[in-house]
N, C-alpha and C positions, 0 to 999 in steps of 0.2 A: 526274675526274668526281665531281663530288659527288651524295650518294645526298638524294634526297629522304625525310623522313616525316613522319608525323603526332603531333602528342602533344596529346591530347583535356585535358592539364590545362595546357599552354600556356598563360601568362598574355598576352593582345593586347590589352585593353582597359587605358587609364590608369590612373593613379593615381587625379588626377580626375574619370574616368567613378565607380571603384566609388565614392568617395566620393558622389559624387552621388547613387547609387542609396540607399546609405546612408543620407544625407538623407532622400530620400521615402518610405523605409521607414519612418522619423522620423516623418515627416507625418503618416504613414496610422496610426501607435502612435498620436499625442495623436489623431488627428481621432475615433479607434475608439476611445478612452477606455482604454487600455492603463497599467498601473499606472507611477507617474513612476519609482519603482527601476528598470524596465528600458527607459525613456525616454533617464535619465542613466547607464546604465552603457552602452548603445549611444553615444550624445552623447562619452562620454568614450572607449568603442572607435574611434570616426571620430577623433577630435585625435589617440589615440596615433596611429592609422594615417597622417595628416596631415605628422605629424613622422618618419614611418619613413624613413629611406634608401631609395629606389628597389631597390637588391636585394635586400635584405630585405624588404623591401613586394613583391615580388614572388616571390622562395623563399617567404614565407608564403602568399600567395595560389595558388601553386601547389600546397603542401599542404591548402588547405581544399579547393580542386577535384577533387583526387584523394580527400578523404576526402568530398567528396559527389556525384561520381559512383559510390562505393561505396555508400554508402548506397541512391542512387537504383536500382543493381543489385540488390540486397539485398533493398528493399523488393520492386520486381519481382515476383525470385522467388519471395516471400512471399506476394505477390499470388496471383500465380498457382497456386503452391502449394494456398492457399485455394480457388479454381476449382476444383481436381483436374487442374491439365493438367500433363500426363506432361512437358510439353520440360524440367520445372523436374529431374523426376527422371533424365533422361535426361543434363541438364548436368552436373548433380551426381557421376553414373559416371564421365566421361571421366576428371578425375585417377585414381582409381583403374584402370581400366581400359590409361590407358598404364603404369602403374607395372606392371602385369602383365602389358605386352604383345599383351593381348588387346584389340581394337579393334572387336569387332562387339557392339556395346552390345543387337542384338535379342535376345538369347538371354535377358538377364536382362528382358524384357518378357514378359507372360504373354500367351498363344495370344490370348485376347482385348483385351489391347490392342493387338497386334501388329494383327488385324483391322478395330479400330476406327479405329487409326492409318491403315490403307492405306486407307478408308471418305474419309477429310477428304482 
């Protein structure tokens, strides 16, 4: 039986699909007046990508997706952070927490946010 999963950095779309997105990122540089050094070093990233082998064009595009749903994490909780919302502090404990064996992360919450939390 084979087991199903997921892998969020999966490459599914073509070669040239990203190419193409590429392109109209292209577009919207010149149409937005975007300086030409990074018109043509884009320009010349789409050709090398062009000529990449398919599995290599695609181990690298697996790497960018992994390093920008990191990013997009990241920011996140950075965001949020800024807000003041506890989930980001709260995420933050669990490695520690399993490394200790101890799993009830309310204790390191204070009486008052402990309150505020059960309020929402």
């Amino acid at each position: 039986m084979n087991k199903k999963y997921f892998d969020a950095d999966e490459l599914i779309l073509s070669k040239s699909y990203v190419l193409g997105v590429l392109k109209l990122v292209e577009k919207r540089w010149q149409d937005n007046g975007t300086p030409k050094k990074f018109i043509l070093g884009l320009k010349a990233f789409r050709a090398g990508l062009k000529y990449t082998p398919n599995n290599i064009f695609e181990t690298f595009w697996k790497q960018i997706l992994e390093f920008l749903n990191m990013l997009m994490y990241e920011n996140g909780k950075a965001q949020a952070k800024s807000r003041g919302e506890m989930w980001v502090d709260v995420l933050e404990l669990i490695p520690t927490k399993i490394n200790e064996g101890n799993f009830d992360l309310s204790q390191d919450m204070t009486k008052k946010e402990l309150e505020e939390d059960d309020k929402n």
